[in-house]
N, C-alpha and C positions, 0 to 999 in steps of 0.2 A: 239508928243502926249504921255504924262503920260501912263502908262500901271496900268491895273483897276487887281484886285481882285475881286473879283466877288463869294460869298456864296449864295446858294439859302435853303431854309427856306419850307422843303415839302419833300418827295421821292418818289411820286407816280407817276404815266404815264404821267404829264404833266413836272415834272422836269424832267424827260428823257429827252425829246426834248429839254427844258433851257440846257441841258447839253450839248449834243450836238450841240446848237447853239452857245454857250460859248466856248466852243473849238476848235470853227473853228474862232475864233476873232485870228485879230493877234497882236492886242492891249489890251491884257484881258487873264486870266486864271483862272481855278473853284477853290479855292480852299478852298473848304470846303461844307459841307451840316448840315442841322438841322433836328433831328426828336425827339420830347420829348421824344416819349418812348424808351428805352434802347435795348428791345431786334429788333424792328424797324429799329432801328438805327445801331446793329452791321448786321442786313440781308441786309442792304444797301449799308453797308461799302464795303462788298464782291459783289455787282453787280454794282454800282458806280466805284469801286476803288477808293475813293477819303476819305480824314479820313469823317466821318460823327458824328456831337456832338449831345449830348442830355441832356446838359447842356447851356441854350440859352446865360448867361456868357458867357462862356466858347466861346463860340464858336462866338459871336459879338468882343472877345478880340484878335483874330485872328490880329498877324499886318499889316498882306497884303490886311484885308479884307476892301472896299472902298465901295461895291454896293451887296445889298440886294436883290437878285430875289424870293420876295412871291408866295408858290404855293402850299399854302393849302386850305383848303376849303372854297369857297367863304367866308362865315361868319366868318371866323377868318383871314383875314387880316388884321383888323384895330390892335390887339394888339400884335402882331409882325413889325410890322410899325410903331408903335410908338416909341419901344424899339428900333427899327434899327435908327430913326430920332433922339432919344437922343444922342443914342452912337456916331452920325456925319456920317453915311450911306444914299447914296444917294439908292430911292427906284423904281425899278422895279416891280411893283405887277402883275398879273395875272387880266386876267378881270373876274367879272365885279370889281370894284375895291373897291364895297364892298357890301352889301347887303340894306342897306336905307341910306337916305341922311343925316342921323344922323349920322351912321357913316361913311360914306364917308366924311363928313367936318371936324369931329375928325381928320382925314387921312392927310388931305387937310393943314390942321390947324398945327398938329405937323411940318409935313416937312418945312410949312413956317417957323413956330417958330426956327425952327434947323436947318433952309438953307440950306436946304439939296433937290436935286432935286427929282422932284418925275414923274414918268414916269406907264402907263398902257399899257398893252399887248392889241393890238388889230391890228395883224400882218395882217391884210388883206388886212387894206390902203396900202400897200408897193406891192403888184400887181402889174406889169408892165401896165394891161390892165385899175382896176382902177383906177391906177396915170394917166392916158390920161383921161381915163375919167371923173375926177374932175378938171385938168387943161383943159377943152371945158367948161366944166359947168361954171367955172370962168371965164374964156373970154367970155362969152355971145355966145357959138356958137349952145346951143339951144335953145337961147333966153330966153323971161320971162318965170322960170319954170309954170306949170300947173299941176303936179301930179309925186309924186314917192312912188312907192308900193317895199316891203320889202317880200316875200316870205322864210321861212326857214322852209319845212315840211316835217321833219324829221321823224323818225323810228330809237326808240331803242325797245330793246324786254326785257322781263321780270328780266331778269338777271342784266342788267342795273344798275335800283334800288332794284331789291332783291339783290345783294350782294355790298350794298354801305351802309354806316352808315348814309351818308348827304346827298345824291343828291336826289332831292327832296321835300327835306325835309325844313321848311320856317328858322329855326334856321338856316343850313349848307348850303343850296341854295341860300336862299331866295325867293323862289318861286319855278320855274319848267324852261319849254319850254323857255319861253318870256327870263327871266333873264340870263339863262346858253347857251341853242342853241340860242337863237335869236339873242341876243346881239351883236354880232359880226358884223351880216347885218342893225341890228337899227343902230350901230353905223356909217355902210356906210351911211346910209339910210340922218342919221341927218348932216353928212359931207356935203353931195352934195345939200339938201333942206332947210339948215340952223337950226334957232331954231323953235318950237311950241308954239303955245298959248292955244289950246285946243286938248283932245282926249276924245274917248266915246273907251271902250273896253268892251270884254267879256273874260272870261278866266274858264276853267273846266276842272277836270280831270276824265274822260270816259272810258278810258283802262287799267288803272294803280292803284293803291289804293296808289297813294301819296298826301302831304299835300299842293304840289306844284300843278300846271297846267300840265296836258301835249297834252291840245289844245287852243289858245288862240288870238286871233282876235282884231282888233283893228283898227276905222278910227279916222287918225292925219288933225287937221290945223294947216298948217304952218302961221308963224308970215308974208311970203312973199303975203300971199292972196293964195296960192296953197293947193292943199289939198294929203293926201295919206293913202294907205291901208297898214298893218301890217297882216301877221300871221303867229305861230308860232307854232311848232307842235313835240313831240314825239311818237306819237302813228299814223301815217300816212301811212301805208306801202304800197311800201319796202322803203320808203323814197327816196326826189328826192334832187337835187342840191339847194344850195340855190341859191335866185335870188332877181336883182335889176332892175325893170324897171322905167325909168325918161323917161317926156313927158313935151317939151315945146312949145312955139308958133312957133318954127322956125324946128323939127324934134325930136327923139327916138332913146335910144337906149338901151341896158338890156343886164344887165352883171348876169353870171353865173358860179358858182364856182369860181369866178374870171377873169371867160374871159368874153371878149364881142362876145356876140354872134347876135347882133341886133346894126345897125347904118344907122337911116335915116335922110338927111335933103331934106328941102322943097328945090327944087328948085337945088338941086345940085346933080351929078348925084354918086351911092349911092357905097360906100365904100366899096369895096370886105373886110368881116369880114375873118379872117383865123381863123377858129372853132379848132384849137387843144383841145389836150384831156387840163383837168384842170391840176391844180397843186395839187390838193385834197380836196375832199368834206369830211364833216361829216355826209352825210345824212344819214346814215347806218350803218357806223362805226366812233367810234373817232377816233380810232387809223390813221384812212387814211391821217389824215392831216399831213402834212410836218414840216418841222423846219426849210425852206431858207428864209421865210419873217421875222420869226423871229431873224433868224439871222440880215438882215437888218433893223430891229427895234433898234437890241440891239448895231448897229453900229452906228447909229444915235444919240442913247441916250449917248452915249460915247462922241459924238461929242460936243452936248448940254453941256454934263456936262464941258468940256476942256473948250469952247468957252463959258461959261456961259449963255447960251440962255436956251429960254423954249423948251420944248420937243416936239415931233412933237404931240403926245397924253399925254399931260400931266393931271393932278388930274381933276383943273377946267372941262376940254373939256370930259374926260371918267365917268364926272359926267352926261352931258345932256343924258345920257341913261340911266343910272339908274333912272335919274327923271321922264323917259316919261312909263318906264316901271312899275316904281312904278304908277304912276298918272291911267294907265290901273288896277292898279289891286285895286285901288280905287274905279275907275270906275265900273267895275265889281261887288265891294262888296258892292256901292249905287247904282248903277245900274243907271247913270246917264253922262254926259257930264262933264267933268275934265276942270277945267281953270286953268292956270298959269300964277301965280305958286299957291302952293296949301300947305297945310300943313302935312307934310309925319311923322303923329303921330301914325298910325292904325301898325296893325299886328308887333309891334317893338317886338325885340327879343336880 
């Protein structure tokens, strides 16, 4: 296996943890980071250790560099992805993987055109307790699903977004709750119950004076005939774990923070759950989340790119969230039932 170079494109508290997942590869090495501004950029150099350019030349011409980790503000990853897909970098972006479906296909669209793979962060599938639980789902061991609900109700405090320039905010978020915390568990949510045909949402923000949501609700039909409940929340307190409950004709079972904490089937007698603590929640804090899934993302995406295969969350697949969370916040601003697909021309930015 080729050994990767690896730049990431950001230095704030989410490339931390890229860093440290990067450097526990033992097929991969960081070398290098980007931050336009100059003086950003040398206060990063001294807490990184690692050179940091603020020159995006500059710093794409790197000849070690092979793999682009995006991790700046949701609404600006389409045009560092694009520049990373010209130059022949395969792309790692940070979810969501972009803020509307326009420019997500931009995304989508360069790496094809520059055959270059392209891969989204959404470390959560890589759970020990998840990956069981969507290997039952596919074998039929709950049988024809009937409902799966996505709880994420969360608690940030003022600080939050008073000392953020974009979060929040519909340019640098894209939204609020839904788009930024949610995402995460919509995207288990849409894993395990397939694709959608309709949603009705509502979406408002009550605690917060932002542009985005930070309470926001939403009932899904799935294309399988099953139906499910969404909501997504920053002003919730003291904020709880997030959670997934699925319910089929054959048994139940509801994962939180990552564990299973609920396994029933009909007829069969019932699966002592072992409740360990999680591996870390964001209900409260971001910071609490870990960096060992994402390491094993970014193990993976290593593998795809050697063996030329698709990635396990690639562009296509970490689009059916942003679609279903756009389609809610449609919803919300007609204040009606969303069908898909739909035409995602409102609030561009």
């Amino acid at each position: 296996m080729k050994k990767y170079g690896i730049g990431i494109i950001g230095t704030g508290s989410i490339a931390v943890k890229q860093a440290q997942a990067i450097r526990e590869l033992k097929n991969a090495s960081l070398v290098g980071l980007f931050n336009p501004n100059p003086q950003s950029a040398a206060s990063a150099k001294k807490s990184f250790n690692e050179p940091v350019f603020s020159n995006l030349n500059e710093f794409l011409s790197i000849p070690e560099l092979d793999v682009l980790c995006i991790c700046t503000p949701s609404g600006m990853h389409l045009e560092p992805g694009i520049a990373g897909a010209k130059a022949g970098k395969h792309i790692m972006v940070e979810k969501p993987i972009e803020i509307n479906l326009n420019r997500t296909d931009q995304l989508i669209q360069s790496c094809e055109e520059n055959a270059v793979q392209l891969a989204v962060i959404f470390q959560n599938r890589f759970s020990e307790d998840y990956k069981k639980l969507k290997r039952e789902v596919d074998k039929g061991t709950f049988g024809r699903l009937l409902m799966g609900n996505a709880y994420v109700n969360w608690f940030r405090d003022e600080a939050y977004y008073g000392t953020s320039k974009w979060k929040g905010t519909l340019k640098g978020d894209g939204g609020g709750a839904l788009i930024n915390q949610g995402i995460h568990t919509i995207d288990l949510l849409l894993d395990l119950m397939g694709d959608v045909s309709a949603v009705y949402g509502q979406v408002q923000s009550t605690l917060y004076d932002i542009e985005g949501e930070d309470l926001g609700a939403a009932v899904v039909n799935f294309k399988n005939g099953s139906i499910g409940n969404i909501t997504a929340a920053t002003a919730l307190y003291p904020g709880y774990p997030e959670r997934i409950e699925l319910f089929g004709t054959k048994g139940s079972a509801i994962l939180e923070a990552g564990k299973l904490v609920e396994w029933n089937l009909r007829g069969v007698e019932n699966v002592e759950i072992q409740k360990e603590a999680s591996s870390g929640s964001g209900s409260s804090d971001p910071n609490a989340i870990g960096y060992q899934l994402h390491l094993e993302q970014w193990q993976l995406f290593l593998e795809a790119i050697d063996k030329k295969q698709t990635p396990v969350v690639d562009g296509k697949t970490a689009r059916k969230s942003v679609e279903l969370i756009r389609a809610i916040y449609l919803s919300s601003k007609q204040n009606q039932k969303i069908e898909f697909p739909f035409k995602d021309d409102f609030f561009q930015v």
